[in-house]
Each structure stands twice: as C-alpha cells, then as structure tokens.
N, C-alpha and C positions, 0 to 999 in steps of 0.2 A: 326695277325696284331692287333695292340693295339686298344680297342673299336669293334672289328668284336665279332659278334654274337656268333660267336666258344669260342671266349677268353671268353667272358661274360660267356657262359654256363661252359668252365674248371674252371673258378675262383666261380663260384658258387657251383661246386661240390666239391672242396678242401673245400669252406667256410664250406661245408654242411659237411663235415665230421668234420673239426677240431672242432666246434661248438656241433657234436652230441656225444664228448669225456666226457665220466664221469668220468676220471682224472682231478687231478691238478697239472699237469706235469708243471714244470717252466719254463717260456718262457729265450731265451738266445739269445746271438747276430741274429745269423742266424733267427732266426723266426721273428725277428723285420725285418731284410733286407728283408726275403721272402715276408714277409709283404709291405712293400713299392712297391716292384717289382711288385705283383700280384693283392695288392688289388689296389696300386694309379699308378702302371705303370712306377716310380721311381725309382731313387736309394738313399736313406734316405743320408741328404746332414749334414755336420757339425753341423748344429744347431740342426739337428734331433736326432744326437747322443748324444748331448749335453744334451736334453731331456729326451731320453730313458736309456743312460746308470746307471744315477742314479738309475730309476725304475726300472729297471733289478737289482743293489746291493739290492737293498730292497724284491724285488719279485715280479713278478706278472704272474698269470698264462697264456699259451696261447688261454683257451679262451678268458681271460677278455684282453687281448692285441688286439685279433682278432675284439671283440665287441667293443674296444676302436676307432680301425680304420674304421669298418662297418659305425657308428658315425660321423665320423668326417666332419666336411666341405669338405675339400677336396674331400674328398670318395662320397660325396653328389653331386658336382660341377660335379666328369666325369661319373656319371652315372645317374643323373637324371638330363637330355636335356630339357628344356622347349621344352613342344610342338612346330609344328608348327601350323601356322595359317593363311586360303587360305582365300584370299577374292576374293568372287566369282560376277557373273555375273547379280544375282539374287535379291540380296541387301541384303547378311547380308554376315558375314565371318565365319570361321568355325575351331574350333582346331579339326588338326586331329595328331596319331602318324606318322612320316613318315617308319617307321621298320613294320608296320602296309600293307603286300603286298594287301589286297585283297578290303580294303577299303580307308587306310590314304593314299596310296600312288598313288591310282588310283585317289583319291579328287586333292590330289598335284599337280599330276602333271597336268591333264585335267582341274581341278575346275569346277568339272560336277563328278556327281553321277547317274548311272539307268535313263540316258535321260529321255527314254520311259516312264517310269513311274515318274521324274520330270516332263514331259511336260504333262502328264494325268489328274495330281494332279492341276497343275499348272490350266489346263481348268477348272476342277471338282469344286473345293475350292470356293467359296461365301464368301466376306467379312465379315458376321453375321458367320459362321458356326463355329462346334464346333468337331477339327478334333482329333481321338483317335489313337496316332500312340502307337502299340504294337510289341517291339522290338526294339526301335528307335536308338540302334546303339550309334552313337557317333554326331545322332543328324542333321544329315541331311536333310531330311522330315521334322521334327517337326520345322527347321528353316526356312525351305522354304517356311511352311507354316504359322508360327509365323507373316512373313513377308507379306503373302498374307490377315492372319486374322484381319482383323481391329477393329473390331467388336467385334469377337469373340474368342476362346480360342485354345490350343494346350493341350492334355492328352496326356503326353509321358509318357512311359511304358518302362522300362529298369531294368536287373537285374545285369549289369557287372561292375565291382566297375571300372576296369579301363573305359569304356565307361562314366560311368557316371559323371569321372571327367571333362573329357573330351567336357560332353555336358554340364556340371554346369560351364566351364571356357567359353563355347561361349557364355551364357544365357547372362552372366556378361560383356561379351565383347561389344554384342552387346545391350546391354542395354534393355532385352525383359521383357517383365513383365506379358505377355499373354503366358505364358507355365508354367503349372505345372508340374514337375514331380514325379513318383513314381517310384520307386529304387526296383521293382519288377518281380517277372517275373510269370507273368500269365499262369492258371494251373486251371485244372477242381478242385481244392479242394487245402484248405490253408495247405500248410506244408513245411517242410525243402528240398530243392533240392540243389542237387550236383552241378558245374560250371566248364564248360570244354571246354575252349577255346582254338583259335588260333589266336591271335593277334585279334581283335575286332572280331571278328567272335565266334559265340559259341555256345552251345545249354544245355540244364538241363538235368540233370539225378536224379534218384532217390538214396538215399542215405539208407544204414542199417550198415555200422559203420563206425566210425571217420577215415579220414586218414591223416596223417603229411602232410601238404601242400596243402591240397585243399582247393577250394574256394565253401562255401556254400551260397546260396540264398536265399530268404524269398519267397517260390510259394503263390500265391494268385485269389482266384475268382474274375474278373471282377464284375459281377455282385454283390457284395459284395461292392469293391472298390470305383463304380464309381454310387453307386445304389439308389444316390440322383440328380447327373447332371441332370439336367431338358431337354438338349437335348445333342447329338450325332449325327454329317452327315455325317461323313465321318471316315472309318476307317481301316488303313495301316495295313497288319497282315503279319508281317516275324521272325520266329522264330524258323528257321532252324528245319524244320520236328516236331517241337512240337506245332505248328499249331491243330488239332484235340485236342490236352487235354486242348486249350484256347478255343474255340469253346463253347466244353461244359460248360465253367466258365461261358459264356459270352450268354447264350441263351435268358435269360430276358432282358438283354439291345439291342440286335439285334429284339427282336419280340418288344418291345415298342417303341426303336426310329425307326428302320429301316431304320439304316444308309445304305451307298451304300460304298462296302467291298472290298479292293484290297487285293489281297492275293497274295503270293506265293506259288505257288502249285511245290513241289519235294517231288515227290513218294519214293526215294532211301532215302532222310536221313530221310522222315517217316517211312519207315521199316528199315531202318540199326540202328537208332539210339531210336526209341520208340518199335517195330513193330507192324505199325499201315498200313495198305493199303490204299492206297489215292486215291481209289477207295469211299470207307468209308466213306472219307470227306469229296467230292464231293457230295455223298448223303447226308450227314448231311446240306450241305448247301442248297441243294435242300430242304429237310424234310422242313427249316426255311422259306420257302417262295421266294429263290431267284432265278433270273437267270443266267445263268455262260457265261461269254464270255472272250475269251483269248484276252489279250492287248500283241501284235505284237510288236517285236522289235523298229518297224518307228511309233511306239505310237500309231498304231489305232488300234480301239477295234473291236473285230469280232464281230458282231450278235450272238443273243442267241444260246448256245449251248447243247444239250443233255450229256450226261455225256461219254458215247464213242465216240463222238465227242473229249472232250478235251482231253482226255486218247491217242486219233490217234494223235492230233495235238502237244503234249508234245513228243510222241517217234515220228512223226517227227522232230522236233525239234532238238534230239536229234540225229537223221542221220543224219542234214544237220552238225550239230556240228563235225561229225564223230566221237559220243561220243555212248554208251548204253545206260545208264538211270543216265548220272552223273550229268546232267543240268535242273535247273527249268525253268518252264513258270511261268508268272504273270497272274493272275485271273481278273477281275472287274466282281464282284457280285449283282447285283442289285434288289431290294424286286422287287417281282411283285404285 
C-alpha cells in the first residue's frame, strides 16, 4: 500500500542498490517510468515525458536520474509529513513522530507520557530549580518542566538527530527560552559513539570502524559539560541501559549539587546492550550518598530501600507484567 512502512523500506532498498552502482549505465524510458512508480508512486504524465525524453536523447545516467528524483519537491512532499503536534493538558504542546509506536504515538493518542513519573516531577520541580533531563527524548519532561520552571532552567541532554529536531521544533513552537540543549549523549569519557535506534527509542554503542549508514554520536562527560552551572535539583536519567557509564561522567555534579535522581532502572538492557549488572549501579548510587526508593506505577514513592529490596520489587514487577526481566521500574534517588 502506497506510503506503508513495507513500501518505504522496498523503495529504499532498490534506491540503495541502484545508488551503490559504479556504472554509468544510461538510464532509458523504462527507468524514468520505474522511477515515478516507485520513487513518487505515479505514472510520469505527458508533461513528464515532455521533460525526460529530451534528457534521455542527450544522456543521463541512472544514478544521476535516481538522485534527480531523491531531490525533487515532489519526492520531498510524500515522504517527509510534518510532524504531528499534541497539545497537551499541561500547558505546552509537543511535536511528536506519529510512525513513532512506543513514544509519538502513545503522546498522540493519550496526550500523556509516564503519568507516574509526569505527576512525580510535576510535585518535585520548584519554580527556582534548575532541572537536568538526560535523555530527554523528543522532549517531553524537559517541556513539562520548562513549563513548571519560572525561575529557573531546563538542561536537556539528547544525542538523536531525529529526536532533537523534534524537540528544537516544540522549543520554537512554544516559545521557551528557559531550555538549553546539548545534542549529546552522556558517557563516562568524551568520545565518538555508535546510535541504534528504533523510532525515538535508542541506546549508544561503541564504535571501532566506520559503517555505511550509521548514525554516530558525540559521548560526553557531564561533569565536563555542565561543570560551571552554579546549581542542579533535579535530575531525569533514562538512557536505555547506559545509565552506569552517565553515572560515572557525572560524579562531581551529583556529590556538589546533590540533586534528587529519577532514574530508570532495567537490568536486561544494562546487561544485553553494555554488560553491566544493575546490581552495580545500584551500588554506585548508594557509594554517592543516596537513598533508593521505587516510584510505583499510581505515582507513589516507596520508602527507603536497601538494594535487595529494589532487585525483588523490579522482578516482581516483572511477574505481575507476566514478563522475565523485559520491564523497568523508575527509581527516586535521594542524597541523604
């Protein structure tokens, strides 16, 4: 079906090959018709031929035909949809993808994101404070709290080019002026990282040689980064299992401000995707001075917890899900 997901991925792998040809094989009727059909969904109308058949008597090869249509308005017009754009409940609006299952399309349709932890932030946040969201997505958090900070400031941390356009077009929409962003993705040490997502959803990998088509990252130490803000209260950490190598960036701004830490704790894609045990980093945030307590789905936070405490309460979790180990809990961390 014209515009389905299927079509978009075969028309991208045709492009990908006739594009990766080291001939200059001459393009002829038929590759101009395949062309309309596949790249604009068409059948090239009178005037199109009117057009092409000259450049065809003269020559032109099939890739510069292919790159000609890639180009075009048209080609631009059915495949790059403005966003959509939810205005929510909260007081600000929000571009999200809608092809986007696990975040644009859950904002769409509900116009609500992680109640639990909207309504956590929502109490926590002080009109002075100065909140550090790491990982901020496509900007959700960092808007809801742009909104709550009157005062004070938003440090959005972000390393996914598509995300971030995403959260540079609602900055603008809604007119904020209190968020900075950095277009990074926080890591125990400054260096080049891999980018491997699935629709806004993603996580870094390390990289040791170049690949055709992937998306690289700029990693960066927090503490480095942000190693003049005079203060810090509050700070969102979701970064699908690379949580532990932000951590250690960021040990100097958590021991001087000693903001109060929501995290995401999932132990599965800390060990599937770094191998790190979230046991670990658990300890690590103990070593830093803090307390752990799980925020519960209906938004309330449990009292301090020991570290096999939250360990039980995550794989239950995970039984009542009827899952093994594929679901996280949210954290609130708090200095003692």
């Amino acid at each position: 079906m014209p515009g389905s997901a299927t079509q978009d991925r075969y028309i991208g792998s045709v492009v990908r090959r006739i594009l990766s040809r080291k001939d200059t094989d001459r393009a002829d009727r038929a590759d101009v018709r395949y062309c309309y059909r596949l790249l604009l969904g068409r059948e090239p109308s009178s005037a199109d031929w009117s057009y092409y058949l000259p450049v065809l008597a003269r020559g032109i090869s099939r890739r510069s035909l292919v790159e000609g249509f890639l180009v075009s308005e048209e080609f631009a017009k059915r495949y790059t949809e403005p966003p959509d754009y939810v205005v929510t409940d909260y007081g600000f609006g929000i571009h999200v993808d809608a092809q986007d299952r696990d975040i644009g399309a859950v904002i769409l349709e509900k116009r609500m994101y992680e109640p639990h932890v909207t309504a956590a932030l929502g109490r926590e946040l002080q009109s002075s404070n100065v909140f550090l969201d790491v990982g901020a997505n496509v900007g959700w958090f960092s808007l809801l709290a742009a909104r709550i900070l009157g005062e004070g400031r938003v440090l959005a941390v972000e390393p996914n080019p598509k995300n971030l356009q995403l959260l540079y077009a609602s900055i603008c929409r809604n007119e904020m002026s209190n968020i900075t962003v950095y277009p990074y993705a926080a890591s125990e040490v400054a260096r080049l990282l891999g980018m491997e997502s699935v629709g806004s959803n993603g996580f870094v990998t390390g990289v040791s040689t170049a690949r055709s088509g992937r998306t690289y990252v700029q990693g960066i130490r927090l503490d480095d980064l942000l190693r003049h803000e005079p203060r810090i209260d509050v700070v969102k950490l979701d970064i699908e299992g690379h949580e532990p190598f932000a951590l250690r960036g960021m040990t100097d701004l958590l021991t001087l401000h000693r903001p109060v830490v929501y995290t995401e704790f999932h132990p599965k894609a800390m060990k599937d995707n770094f191998g790190r045990d979230g046991r670990e980093y658990l300890q690590a945030l103990v070593s830093l001075g803090y307390h752990l307590a799980v925020l519960g789905m209906d938004g309330v936070e449990t009292q301090s917890l020991m570290i096999d405490d939250v360990l039980d309460h995550w794989r239950r979790h995970n039984r009542a899900l009827g899952m093994l180990d594929e679901a996280h809990i949210d954290l609130v961390c708090r200095p003692r």
